[in-house]
N, C-alpha and C positions, 0 to 999 in steps of 0.2 A: 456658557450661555445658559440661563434660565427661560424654565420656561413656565409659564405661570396659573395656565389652565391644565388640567387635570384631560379635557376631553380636544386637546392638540393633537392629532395626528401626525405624529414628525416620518412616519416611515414613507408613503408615496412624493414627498415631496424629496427624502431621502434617496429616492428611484428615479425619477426624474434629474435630483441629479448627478446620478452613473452614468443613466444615457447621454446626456454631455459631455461628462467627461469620465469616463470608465477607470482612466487611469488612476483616481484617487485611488480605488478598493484598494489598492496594496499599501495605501499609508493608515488603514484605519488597522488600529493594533488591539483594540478593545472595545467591547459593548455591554452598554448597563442597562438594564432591564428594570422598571418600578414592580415593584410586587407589597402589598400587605402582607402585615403578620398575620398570622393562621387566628390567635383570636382576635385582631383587628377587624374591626367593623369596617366593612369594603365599601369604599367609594367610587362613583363614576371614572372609569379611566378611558382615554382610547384603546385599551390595548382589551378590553370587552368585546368590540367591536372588529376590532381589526382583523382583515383579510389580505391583509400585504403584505406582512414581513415574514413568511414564510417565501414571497419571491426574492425577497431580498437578500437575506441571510446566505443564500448559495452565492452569492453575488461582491462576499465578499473572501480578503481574500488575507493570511497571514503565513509571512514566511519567514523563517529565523533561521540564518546561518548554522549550518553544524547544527543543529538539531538534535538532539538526541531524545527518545521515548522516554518520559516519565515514570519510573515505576508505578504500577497502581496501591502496592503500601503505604506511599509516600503521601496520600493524597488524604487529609482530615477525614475520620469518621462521617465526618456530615454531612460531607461532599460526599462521598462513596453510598452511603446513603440516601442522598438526594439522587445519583445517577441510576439509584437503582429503582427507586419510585418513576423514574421518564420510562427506563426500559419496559418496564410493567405495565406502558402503555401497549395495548394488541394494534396498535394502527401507522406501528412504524416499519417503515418503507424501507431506509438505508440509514445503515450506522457505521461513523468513520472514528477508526479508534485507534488511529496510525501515530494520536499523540500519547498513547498510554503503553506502557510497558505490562506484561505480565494481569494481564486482568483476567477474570475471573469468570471460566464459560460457565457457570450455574447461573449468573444473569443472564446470560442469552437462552437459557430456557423458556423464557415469557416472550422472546418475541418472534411468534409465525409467520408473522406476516413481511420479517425481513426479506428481502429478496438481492440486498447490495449489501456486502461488509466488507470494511479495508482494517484489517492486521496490522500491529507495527513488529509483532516478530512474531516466531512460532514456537511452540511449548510443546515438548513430547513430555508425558508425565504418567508414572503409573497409575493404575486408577488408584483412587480415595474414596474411600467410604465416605458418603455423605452424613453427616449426623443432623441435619436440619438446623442448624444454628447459625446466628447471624453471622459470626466469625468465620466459620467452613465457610457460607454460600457468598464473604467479600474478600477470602483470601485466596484462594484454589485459582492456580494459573491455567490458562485455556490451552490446553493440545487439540491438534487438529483432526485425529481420529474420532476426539468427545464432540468438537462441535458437527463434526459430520453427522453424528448420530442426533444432536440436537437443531441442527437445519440441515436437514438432506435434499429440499429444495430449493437452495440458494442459488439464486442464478448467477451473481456477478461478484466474484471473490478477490482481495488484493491484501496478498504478501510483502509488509515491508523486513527484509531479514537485516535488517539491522548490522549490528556488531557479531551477528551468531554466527560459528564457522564453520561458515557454506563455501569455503575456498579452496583451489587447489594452488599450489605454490611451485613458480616455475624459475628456471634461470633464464639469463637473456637470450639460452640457445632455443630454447624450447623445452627443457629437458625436466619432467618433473622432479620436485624435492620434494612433496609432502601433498597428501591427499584431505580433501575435507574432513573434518571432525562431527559435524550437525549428519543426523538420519535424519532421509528425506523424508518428508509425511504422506502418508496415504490419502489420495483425493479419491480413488475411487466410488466412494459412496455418495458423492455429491450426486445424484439423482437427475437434476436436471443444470448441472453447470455448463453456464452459455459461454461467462467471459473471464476470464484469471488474467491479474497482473499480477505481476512478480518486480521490487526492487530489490535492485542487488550494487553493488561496487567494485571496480577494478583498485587493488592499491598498488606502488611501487615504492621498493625500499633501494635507496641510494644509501654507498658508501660513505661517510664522513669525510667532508673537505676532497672528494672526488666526483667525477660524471660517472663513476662507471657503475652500473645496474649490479644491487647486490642480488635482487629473487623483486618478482612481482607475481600478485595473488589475479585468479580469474574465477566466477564464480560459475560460471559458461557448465561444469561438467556436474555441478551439483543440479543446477536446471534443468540440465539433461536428462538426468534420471530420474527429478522429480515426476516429467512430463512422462515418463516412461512407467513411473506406478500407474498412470489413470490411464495409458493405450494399453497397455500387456496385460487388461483384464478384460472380462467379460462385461463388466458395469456399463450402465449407460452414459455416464462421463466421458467416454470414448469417443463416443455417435453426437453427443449434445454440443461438446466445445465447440465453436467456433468464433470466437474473437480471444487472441490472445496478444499481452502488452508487456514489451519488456522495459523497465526503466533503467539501463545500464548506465553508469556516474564512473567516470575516470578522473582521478587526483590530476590537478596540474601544476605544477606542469607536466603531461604525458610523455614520454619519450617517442618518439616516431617509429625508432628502430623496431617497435611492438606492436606496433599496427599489422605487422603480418603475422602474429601468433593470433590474434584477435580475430582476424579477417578470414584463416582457416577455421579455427575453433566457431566462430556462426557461422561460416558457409556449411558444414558440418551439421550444424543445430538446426539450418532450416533447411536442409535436405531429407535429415533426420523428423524433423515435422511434417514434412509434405505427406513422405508414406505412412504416417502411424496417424495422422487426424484427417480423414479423406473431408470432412464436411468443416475444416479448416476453412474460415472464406478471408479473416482478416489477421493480420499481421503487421503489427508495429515495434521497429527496433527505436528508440528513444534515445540516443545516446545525448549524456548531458554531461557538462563543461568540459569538452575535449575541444582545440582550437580550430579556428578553419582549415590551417595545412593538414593535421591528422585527419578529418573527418572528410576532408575531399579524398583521401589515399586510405581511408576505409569503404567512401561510399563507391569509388572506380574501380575498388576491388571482387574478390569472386561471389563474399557476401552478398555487395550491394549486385551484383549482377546475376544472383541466386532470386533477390526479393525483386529487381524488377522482372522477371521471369516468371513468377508465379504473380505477381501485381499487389505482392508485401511493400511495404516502406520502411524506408532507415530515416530516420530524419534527426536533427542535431538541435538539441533544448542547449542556449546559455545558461 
């Protein structure tokens, strides 16, 4: 569809209509933006003017099977370039970078005013001398220690850990085979951190041309002790947390027979949270694509009967 005046406002009528029918946002896959070239002589546009599509934008919505983070290498000079020209704005609020692999904390140096950032994995890395060059300041992957030091007042933090291994690996008895490989990061510097999510994944590995459970991975004891760097310090990350979100993902098909490794292991984690975050108020267990038989015989179990006792939620995302 064309559109043929320059000074068309298409975004409130675009708003207008979500709110009849909301359910489009998840078919819109893409948006194009008019902009002049830099020596182009600028012409009247709606978008001078416009005060609406910053409501909009959150409103919409893209979701891609399987997923996986982009690396930030991978992504043209000029793009990397142009993201680092937005960052450099001082007036931003929340930045979600859960679709970028390995980006680079010397751009979050410019923005203070952050107070929301989502992760899509985590980078422990020795320090690196800086040398002030374009190349250092769009290649250097972000560890969480450095961004601590570069937003220590960040209020609302979220972990996607991706493929990194944050697992420990069990037989169907329960019986561990093999412990995490990822070191947990240090949150305690976070200053005034209020809300931390964390995604993570359950996998299961079946034998070839049988049912029978060869080892399934849980990432339940890496989270553990994540949460135990930022209570077993003095920092004030300790006293500030209080909204915390877990988004746990089990392959399906999930075996059942496993529901009760699961269901000790977070009954466990959130007994474990009561006494180490006293100013704990919220608590969301997330579990997502696990079917309804499992997640009724998880949420009847000690877990869910942990979270309604303290007045957490377990709730089950398709």
């Amino acid at each position: 569809m064309g559109i043929s005046s320059d000074l068309y406002n298409p975004t409130n009528p675009f708003i207008e209509t979500l709110d009849i029918s909301p359910h489009i946002a998840s078919y819109v896959h893409g948006l194009t933006l008019p902009c002049n070239w830099i020596r182009q002589r600028p012409s009247p546009s709606w978008m001078d003017t416009d005060t609406a599509i910053s409501q909009l934008l959150p409103r919409l919505l893209l979701t891609l099977a399987d997923h996986k983070p982009k690396p930030w290498s991978t992504f043209s000079w000029s793009f990397r370039e142009a993201i680092a020209v937005v960052l450099a704005n001082r007036c931003l609020l929340e930045i979600d970078l859960t679709g970028v692999g390995c980006f680079p904390s010397e751009l979050l140096r410019h923005c203070p005013t952050v107070t929301r950032l989502s992760l899509a994995s985590l980078f422990r890395t020795e320090n690196t001398p800086n040398d002030g060059t374009s190349q250092n300041r769009l290649s250097c992957p972000t560890s969480i220690p450095e961004l601590s030091e570069i937003m220590p007042y960040l209020r609302c933090l979220r972990i996607q850990t991706g493929d990194l291994p944050v697992h420990d690996s069990y037989n169907s008895l329960g019986y561990i085979l093999s412990r995490y490989g990822a070191a947990t990061p240090d949150l305690q510097k976070f200053m005034t951190l209020q809300s931390l999510t964390i995604d993570a994944k359950f996998t299961v590995r079946i034998f070839h041309h049988r049912s029978l459970i060869d080892y399934f991975t849980s990432p339940l004891p890496w989270i553990t002790d994540l949460l135990k760097t930022i209570s077993s310090s003095s920092w004030p990350a300790a006293e500030t947390l209080t909204r915390l979100t877990l988004n746990l993902s089990l392959e399906l098909p999930f075996p059942n027979e496993l529901i009760r490794l699961i269901d000790k292991a977070l009954e466990n984690l959130i007994i474990d949270l009561s006494s180490r975050f006293p100013n704990l108020k919220t608590v969301e267990l997330r579990i997502v694509h696990l079917d309804g038989e499992g997640f009724g015989l998880l949420s009847r179990g000690k877990a869910g009967a942990s979270c309604v006792e303290r007045g957490w939620s377990m709730v089950l995302i398709q």
